[in-house]
C-alpha positions in Angstrom: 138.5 -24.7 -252.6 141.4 -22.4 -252.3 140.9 -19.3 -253.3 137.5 -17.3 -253.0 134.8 -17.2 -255.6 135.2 -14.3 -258.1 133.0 -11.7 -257.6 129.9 -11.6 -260.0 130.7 -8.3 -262.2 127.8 -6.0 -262.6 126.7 -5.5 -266.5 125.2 -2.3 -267.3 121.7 -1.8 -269.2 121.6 -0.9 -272.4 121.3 2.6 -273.2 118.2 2.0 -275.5 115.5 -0.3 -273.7 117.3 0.0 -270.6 117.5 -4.0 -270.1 120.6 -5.7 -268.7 119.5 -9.2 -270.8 119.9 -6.9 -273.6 123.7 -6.2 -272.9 124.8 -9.7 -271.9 123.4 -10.4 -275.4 125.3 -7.8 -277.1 128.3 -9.1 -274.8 127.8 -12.1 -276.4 127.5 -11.0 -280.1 130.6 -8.7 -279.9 134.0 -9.4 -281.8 137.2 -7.9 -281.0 135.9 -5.3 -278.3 133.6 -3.7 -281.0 130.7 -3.4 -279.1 128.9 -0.1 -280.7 129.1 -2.4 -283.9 127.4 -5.6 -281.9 124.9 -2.7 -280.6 123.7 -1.5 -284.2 123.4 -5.0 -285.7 121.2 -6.2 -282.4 119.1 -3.0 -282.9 118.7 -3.2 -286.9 117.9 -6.7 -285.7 115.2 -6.2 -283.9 114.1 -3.4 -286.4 113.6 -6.2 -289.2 111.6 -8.1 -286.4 109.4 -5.5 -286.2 108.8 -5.1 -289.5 108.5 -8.9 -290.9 106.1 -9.6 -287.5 104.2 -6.6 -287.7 100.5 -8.7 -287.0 101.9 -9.8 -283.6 101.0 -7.6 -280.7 104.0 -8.0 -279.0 107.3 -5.6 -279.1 110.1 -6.6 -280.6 112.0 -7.2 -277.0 109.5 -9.0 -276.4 109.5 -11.3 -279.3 113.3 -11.6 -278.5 112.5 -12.3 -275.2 109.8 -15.1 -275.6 112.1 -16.1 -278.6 115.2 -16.8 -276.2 112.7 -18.8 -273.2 111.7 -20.8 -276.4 115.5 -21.9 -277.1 116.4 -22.0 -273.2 117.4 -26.0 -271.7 116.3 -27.1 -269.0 118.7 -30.3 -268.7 122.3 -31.2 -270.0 124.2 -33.8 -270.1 127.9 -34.2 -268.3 130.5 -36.8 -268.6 131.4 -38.7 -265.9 134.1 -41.5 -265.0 132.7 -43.9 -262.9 135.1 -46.9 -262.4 136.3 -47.8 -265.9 133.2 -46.1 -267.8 132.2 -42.6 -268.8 128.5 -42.0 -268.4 126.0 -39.2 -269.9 124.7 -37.7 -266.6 121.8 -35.8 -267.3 121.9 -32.5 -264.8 120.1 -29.6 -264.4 121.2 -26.3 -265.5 121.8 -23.3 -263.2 120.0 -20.2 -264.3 122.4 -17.5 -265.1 124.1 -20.8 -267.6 120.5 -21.4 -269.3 120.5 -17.8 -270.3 123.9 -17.7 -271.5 123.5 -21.0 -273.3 120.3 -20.0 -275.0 122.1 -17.0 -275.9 124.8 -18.3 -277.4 123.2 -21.0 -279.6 120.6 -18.0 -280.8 123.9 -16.1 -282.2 126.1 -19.0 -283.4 123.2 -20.5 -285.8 122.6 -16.5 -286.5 126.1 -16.6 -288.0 125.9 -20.2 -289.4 122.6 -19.1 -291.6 123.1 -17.6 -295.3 122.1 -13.9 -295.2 122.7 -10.7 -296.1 124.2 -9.1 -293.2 124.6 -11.0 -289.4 121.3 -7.7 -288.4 118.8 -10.3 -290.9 120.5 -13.7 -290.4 120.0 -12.7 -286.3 116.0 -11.4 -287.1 115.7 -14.4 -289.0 116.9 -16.9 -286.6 115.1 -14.8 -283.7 112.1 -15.3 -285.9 112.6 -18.9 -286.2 113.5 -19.5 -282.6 109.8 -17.4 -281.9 107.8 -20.2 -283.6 109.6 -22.7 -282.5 112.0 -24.1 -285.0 115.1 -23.2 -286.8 118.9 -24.1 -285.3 118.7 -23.0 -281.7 115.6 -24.4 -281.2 116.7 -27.5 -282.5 119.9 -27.6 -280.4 117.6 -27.4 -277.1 115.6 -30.5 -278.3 118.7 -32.6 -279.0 120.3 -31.6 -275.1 116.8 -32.6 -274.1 116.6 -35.6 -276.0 120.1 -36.7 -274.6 119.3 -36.4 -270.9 116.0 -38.3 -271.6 117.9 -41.6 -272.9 120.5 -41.1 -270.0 117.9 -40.8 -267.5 118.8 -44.2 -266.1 122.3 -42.5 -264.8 120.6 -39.8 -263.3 121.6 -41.6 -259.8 125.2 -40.3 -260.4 124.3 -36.7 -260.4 127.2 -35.3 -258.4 
C-alpha cells in the first residue's frame, strides 16, 4: 500500500456509565451531529429496559451488553471473482467490525419497528435482541446461515 494506515481515533467514554462501547453506540445512533439528542434517547432507552425487565438481576448495561454479544457474527460472507465466477466466501470477521456490525443492525431494525418514539422502539429491539429473537438477531442467523452453505469455498479465503 501507498500511503500509511490512518491512525485509529480515540472515542471518549460516556459521561454517564463511563463506557467507551457506550459512545461508539451513540456514535452510531446520531443524525446530523446531534449527539446530546442520540444521548437522551439511548439513556431513556435503557430507562424503559429497566423498567419492563425489572425481575432480571442484571443492570440495564448489562442487558445491552449481553443483548449486543447475542446479535454479534461471527462469519460473513464476501464476493469474490475467481476466473469467470463470483463466489460467497465465507470469512471471519475482525473484532472491532463485529461490534460495529452488531451495532448497527441493533439500531437500524430499532428504527424499522413501529413505536412511539426511536427511546421504546430501541428498548424494545434491545429487549428482543436479549432473548434472542426480533430483527438483529435474525440478521446474525441469516449471515451465519450464508457462510454455512458456502462453506465449500472457504478454500478461497484471501
Amino acid at each position: 500500500m501507498r500511503k500509511a494506515k490512518p491512525k485509529k481515533r480515540v472515542i471518549l467514554p460516556d459521561p454517564v456509565y463511563n463506557d467507551q462501547k457506550v459512545s461508539k453506540f451513540v456514535n452510531h445512533l446520531m443524525y446530523d451531529g446531534k449527539k446530546s439528542t442520540s444521548y437522551s434517547i439511548f439513556y431513556h432507552a435503557l430507562d424503559v429496559v429497566k423498567a419492563k425487565m425489572a425481575n432480571e438481576e442484571k443492570s440495564a448495561l448489562e442487558i445491552w451488553k449481553s443483548a449486543l454479544d447475542n446479535i454479534t457474527p461471527q462469519v460473513e460472507v464476501k464476493s469474490r471473482r475467481i476466473g469467470g465466477a463470483t463466489f460467497q466466501v465465507p470469512t471471519e470477521i475482525r473484532p472491532d467490525r463485529k461490534e460495529s456490525i452488531s451495532m448497527k443492525n441493533l439500531i437500524a431494525f430499532a428504527r424499522k419497528r413501529s413505536g412511539k418514539s426511536m427511546a421504546d422502539k430501541l428498548a424494545a429491539e434491545i429487549m428482543d435482541a436479549y432473548n434472542s429473537q426480533g430483527g438483529a438477531f435474525k440478521r446474525k442467523e441469516d449471515m451465519h446461515r450464508m457462510a454455512e452453505a458456502n462453506r465449500a469455498f472457504a478454500h478461497f479465503r484471501f
